[in-house]
C-alpha positions in Angstrom: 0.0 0.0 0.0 1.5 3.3 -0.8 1.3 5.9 1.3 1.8 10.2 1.4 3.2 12.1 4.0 1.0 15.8 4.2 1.2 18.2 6.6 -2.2 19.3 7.9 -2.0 22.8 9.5 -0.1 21.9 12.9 0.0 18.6 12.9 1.7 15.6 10.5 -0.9 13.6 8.7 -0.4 9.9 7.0 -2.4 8.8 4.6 -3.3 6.2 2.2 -4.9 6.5 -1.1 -8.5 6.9 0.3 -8.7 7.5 3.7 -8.5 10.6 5.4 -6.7 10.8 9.3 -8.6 12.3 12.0 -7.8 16.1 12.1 -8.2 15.8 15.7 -9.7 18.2 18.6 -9.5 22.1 18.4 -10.3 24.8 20.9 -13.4 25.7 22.3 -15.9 23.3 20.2 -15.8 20.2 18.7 -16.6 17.5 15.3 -19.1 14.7 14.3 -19.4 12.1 13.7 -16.2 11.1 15.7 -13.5 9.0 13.9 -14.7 5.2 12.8 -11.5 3.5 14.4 -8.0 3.7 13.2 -8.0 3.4 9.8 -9.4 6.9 9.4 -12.1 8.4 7.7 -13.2 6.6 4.5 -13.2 8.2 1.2 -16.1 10.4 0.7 -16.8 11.0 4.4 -18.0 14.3 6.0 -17.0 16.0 8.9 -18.9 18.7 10.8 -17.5 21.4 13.2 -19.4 23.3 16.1 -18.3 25.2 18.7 -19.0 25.4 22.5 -21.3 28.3 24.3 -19.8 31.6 23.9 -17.8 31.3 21.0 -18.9 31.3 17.0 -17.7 28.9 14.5 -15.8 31.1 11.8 -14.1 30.4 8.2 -15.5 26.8 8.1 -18.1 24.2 8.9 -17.0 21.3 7.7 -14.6 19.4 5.2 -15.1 16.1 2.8 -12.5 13.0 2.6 -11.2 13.2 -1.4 -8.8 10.5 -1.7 -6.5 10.6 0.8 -6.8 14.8 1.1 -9.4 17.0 2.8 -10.9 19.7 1.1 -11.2 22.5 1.0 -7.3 22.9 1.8 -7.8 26.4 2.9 -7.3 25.6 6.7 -7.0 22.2 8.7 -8.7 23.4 11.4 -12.1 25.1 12.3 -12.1 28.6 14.0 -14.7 29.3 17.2 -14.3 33.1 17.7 -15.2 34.5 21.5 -18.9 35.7 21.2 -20.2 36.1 25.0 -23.3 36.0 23.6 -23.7 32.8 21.5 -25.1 29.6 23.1 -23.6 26.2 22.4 -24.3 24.8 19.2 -26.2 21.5 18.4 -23.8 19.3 16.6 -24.6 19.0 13.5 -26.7 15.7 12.4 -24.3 13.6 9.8 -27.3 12.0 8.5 -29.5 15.1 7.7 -26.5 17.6 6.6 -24.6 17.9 3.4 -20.6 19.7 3.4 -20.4 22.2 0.2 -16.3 20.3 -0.8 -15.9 23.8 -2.4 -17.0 26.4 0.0 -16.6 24.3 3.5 -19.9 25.0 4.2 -22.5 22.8 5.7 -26.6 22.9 4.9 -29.2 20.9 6.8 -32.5 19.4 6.0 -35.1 21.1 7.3 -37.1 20.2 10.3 -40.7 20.3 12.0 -40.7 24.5 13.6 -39.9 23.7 17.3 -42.2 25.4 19.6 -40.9 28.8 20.5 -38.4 29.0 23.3 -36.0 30.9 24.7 -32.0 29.2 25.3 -30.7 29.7 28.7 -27.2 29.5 29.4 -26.7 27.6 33.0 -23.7 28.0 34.6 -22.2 24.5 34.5 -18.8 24.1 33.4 -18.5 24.1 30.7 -21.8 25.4 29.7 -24.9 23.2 29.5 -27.9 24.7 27.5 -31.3 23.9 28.5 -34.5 25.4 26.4 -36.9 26.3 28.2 -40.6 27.1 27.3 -41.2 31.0 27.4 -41.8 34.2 25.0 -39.8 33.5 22.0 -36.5 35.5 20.6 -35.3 36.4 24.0 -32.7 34.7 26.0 -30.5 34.8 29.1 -29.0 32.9 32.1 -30.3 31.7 35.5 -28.1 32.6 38.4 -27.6 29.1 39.7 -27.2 25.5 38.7 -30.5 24.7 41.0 -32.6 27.7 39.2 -31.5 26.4 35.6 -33.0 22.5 36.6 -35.9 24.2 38.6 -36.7 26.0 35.6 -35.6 23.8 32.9 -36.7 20.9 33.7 -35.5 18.1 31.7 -38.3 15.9 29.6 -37.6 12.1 27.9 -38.4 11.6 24.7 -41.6 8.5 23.9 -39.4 5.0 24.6 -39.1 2.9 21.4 -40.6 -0.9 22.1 -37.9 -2.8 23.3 -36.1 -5.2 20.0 -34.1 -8.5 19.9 -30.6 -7.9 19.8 -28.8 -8.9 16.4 -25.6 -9.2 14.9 -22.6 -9.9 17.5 -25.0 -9.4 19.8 -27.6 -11.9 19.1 -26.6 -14.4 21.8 -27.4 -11.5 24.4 -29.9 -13.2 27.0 -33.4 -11.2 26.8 -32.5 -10.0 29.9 -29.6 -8.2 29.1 -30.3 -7.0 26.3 -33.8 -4.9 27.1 -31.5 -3.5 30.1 -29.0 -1.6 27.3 -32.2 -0.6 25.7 -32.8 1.0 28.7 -29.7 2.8 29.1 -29.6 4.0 25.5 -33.5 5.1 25.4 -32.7 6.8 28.8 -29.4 8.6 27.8 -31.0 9.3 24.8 -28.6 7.5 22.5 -29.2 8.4 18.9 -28.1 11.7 19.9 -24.9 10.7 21.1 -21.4 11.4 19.4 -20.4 7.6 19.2 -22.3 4.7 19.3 -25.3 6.5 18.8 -27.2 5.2 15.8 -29.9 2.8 16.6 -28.0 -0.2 15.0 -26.7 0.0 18.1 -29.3 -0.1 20.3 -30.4 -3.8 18.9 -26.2 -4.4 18.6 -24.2 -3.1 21.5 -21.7 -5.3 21.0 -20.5 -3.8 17.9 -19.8 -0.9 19.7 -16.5 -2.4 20.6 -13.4 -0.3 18.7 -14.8 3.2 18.6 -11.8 4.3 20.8 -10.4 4.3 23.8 -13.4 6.8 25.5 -15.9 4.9 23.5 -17.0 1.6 23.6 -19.4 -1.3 24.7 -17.4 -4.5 25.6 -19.4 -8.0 25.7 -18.1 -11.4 27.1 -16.4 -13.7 24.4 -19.7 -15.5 24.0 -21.6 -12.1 23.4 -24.1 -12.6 25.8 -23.4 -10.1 28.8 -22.1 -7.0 28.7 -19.3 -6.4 30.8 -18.2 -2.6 30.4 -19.6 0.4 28.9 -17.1 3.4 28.3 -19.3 6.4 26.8 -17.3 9.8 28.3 -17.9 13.0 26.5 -19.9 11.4 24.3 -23.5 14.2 24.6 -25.4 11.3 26.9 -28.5 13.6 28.3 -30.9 12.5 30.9 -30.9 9.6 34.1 -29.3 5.8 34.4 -31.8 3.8 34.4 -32.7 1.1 37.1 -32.4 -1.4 34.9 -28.5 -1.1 34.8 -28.7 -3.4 37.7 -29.4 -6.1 35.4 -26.1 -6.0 34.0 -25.1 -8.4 36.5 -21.4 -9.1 34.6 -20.6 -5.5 34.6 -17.0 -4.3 35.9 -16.8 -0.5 34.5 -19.0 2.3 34.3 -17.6 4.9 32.6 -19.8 8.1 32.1 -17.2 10.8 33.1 -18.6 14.7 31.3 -21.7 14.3 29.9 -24.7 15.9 30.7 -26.4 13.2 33.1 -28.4 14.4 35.8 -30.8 12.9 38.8 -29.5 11.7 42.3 -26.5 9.3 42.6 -28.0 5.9 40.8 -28.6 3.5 43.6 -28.9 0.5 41.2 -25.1 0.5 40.8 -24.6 -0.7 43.4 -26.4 -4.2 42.9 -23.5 -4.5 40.5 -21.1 -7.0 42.6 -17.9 -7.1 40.0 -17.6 -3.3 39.8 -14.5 -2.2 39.8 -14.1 0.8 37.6 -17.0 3.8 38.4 -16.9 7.3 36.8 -19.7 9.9 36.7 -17.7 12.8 37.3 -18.6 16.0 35.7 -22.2 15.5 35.1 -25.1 17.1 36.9 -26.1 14.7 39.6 -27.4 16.1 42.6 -28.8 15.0 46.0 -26.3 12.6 48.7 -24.7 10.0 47.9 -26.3 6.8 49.2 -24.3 4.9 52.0 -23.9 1.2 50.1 -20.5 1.1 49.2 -19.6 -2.1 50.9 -21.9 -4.0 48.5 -19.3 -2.9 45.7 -15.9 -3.8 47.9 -14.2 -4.3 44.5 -14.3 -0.6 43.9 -10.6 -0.2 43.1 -11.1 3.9 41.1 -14.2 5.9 41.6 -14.4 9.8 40.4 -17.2 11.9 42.0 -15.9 15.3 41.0 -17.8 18.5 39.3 -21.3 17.3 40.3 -23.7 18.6 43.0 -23.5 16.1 45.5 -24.4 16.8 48.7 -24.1 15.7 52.3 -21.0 13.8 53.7 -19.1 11.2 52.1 -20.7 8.0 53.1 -19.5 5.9 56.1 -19.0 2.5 53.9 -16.8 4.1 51.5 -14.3 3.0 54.3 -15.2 -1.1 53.4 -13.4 -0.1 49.8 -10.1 -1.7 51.1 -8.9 -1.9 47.0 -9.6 1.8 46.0 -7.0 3.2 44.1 -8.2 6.4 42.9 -10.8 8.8 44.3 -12.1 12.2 43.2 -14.8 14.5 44.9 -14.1 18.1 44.5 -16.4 20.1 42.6 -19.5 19.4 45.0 -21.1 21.0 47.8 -19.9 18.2 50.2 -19.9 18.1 54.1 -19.1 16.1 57.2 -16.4 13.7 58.2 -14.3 12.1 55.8 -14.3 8.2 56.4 -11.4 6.2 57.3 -10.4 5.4 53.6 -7.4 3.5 52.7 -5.4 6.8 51.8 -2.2 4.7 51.8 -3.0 2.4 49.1 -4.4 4.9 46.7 -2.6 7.6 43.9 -1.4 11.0 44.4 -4.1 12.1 42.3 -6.8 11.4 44.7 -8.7 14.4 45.3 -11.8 15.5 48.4 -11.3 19.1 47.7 -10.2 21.8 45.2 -7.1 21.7 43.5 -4.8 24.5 43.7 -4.8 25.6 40.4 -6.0 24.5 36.5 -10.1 24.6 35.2 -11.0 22.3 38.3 -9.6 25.1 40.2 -11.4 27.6 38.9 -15.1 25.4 38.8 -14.7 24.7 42.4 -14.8 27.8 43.5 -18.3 28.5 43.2 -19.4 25.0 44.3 -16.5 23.7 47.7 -16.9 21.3 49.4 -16.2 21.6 53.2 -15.3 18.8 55.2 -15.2 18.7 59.4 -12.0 18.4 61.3 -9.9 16.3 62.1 -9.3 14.4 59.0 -8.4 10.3 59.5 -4.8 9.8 58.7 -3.0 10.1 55.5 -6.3 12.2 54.1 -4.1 15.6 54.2 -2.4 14.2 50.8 -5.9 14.2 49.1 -6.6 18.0 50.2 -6.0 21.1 48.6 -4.3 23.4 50.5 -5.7 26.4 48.5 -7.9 28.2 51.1 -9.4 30.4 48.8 -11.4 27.8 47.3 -12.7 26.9 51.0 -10.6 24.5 52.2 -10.4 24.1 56.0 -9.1 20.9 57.4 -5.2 21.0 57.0 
């Protein structure tokens, strides 16, 4: 096979005859649909750029796969311009939108007229937009993360009949397989960045090599699923009960999204756990006290929610945790007796001193009562501006 060596922008591409690399991220927004695997983009593939609230996409939209190249050549990379005023963009739909190769340009089918609303900005970090229901063409932003959800409330779309799983999935036990229904219908899948077309939903295990941040894993026989890996990946809404079912599962991996509802007590009917992120979503409410019915916990990240109330008491029975992040919340109360000596440096209770956590936790600290069990110092910021008081 031959291949060219180009250089894209910043960055040094390889390419075969057809395929097209990933150009990779950029500042301040962000592309779908996310690279296939590996082998690049195929020949003929489109790629659509957005940017994040506050910022406007500029000089380009999106760029086609021509034999190897992207085009148009005019830059590799999109442009999002600070604009205080602009409210994150919907990423583009692949399947309803068509790149212009000469201009760069993207146009969109058009869609049934939503019912006016206005776009609030709430202050999440980054920025979450909720639409609201209200007098149409005028916007702003709610004061506080609680006023946004009290305000905003968050509504499901109708739930699809549960299907038969197919494909490498088709051994899945029925059991199994209408609990990833679940989870899909209730993070509302088809509109997430991978893994998010409804082949999916009937095949989770061919969500298996989108990735390092995104995948499904199955056993060898294809009948239970035994991780799900989905971070940054747009999921919107609540975990489902029915993740409990999911007997087989070891990782949970939902770290920045835009998940909300109170800490989902059916994880922890999940024995073989060991691997648990929901850091940076939008949970809210304490955190239930049923650690010790997931002992296996060996890395469990917490951070950038809403959490309230203390760190639970049982958290002490996970003698194998490694890892542990909770800044970010509005926690309180003792720490338990965790085993401080057994886990990382990068374990974290409070703020650290410097960086974007830094700066998040400085409206929402938690603030723990003295004295701390041993060894917890090395998990404590010792940035007092942020509100930390137990050194």
């Amino acid at each position: 096979m031959m291949l060219s060596v180009l250089i894209c922008g910043y960055m040094l591409c390889v390419a075969n005859a057809q395929t097209c690399v990933d150009p990779g991220e950029f500042a301040n927004g962000g592309r779908v649909p996310l690279p296939p695997g590996s082998a690049g983009y195929a020949n003929g593939a489109e790629l659509f750029f957005y940017c994040n609230g506050g910022f406007t996409l500029k000089d380009k939209g999106c760029i086609v796969c021509n034999a190897g190249d992207w085009l148009p050549k005019s830059k590799a990379q999109p442009n999002c311009q600070t604009n205080t005023s602009a409210p994150k963009a919907d990423p583009p739909d692949p399947n309803n939108c068509r790149c212009n190769i000469a201009t760069g340009f993207y146009t969109c089918a058009s869609t049934p007229t939503p019912a006016p609303a206005t776009t609030y900005n709430c202050l999440f970090t980054p920025p979450k937009d909720f639409k609201c229901q209200v007098a149409p063409g005028t916007s702003g932003s709610f004061p506080s993360d609680d006023s946004c959800h009290a305000n905003c409330p968050f509504t499901s779309p109708p739930t699809p009949a549960p299907t038969p799983c197919s494909g490498q999935s088709k051994n899945m036990t029925p059991t199994q397989c209408s609990a990833w229904q679940k989870i899909f219908d209730g993070l509302q899948g088809t509109s997430w960045f991978a893994c998010g077309d409804l082949a999916t939903r009937e095949d989770p295990c061919s969500c298996d090599k989108m990735g390092p941040e995104h995948y499904v894993l199955c056993d060898k026989t294809g009948r239970e699923i035994t991780k799900i890996v989905l971070n940054q990946n747009n999921a919107n809404g609540t975990i489902p009960s029915d993740i409990a079912r999911l007997t087989s599962l070891k990782s949970v991996d939902f770290w920045n999204n835009y998940i909300r509802g109170t800490f989902p007590a059916a994880l922890f009917e999940l024995a073989q756990l060991t691997n648990l992120a929901l850091a940076q979503n939008s949970f809210t409410g304490t955190i239930p006290d049923s650690f010790n019915d997931i002992s296996k916990l060996n890395y469990l990240s917490l951070d950038q929610n809403q959490f309230t109330g203390a760190l639970p008491p049982t958290m002490s029975a996970l003698v194998n945790l490694r890892y542990l992040t909770s800044y970010g919340n509005r926690l309180k109360g003792t720490v338990p007796a965790l085993p401080f000596s057994n886990m990382s440096l990068e374990c974290t209770l409070d703020c650290p001193d410097d960086g974007v956590e830094g700066q998040a936790c400085k409206t929402r600290t938690n603030d723990f009562s003295c004295p701390l069990p041993a060894g917890a110092d090395k998990c404590i910021s010792y940035n007092t501006k942020v509100g930390v008081h137990c050194l």
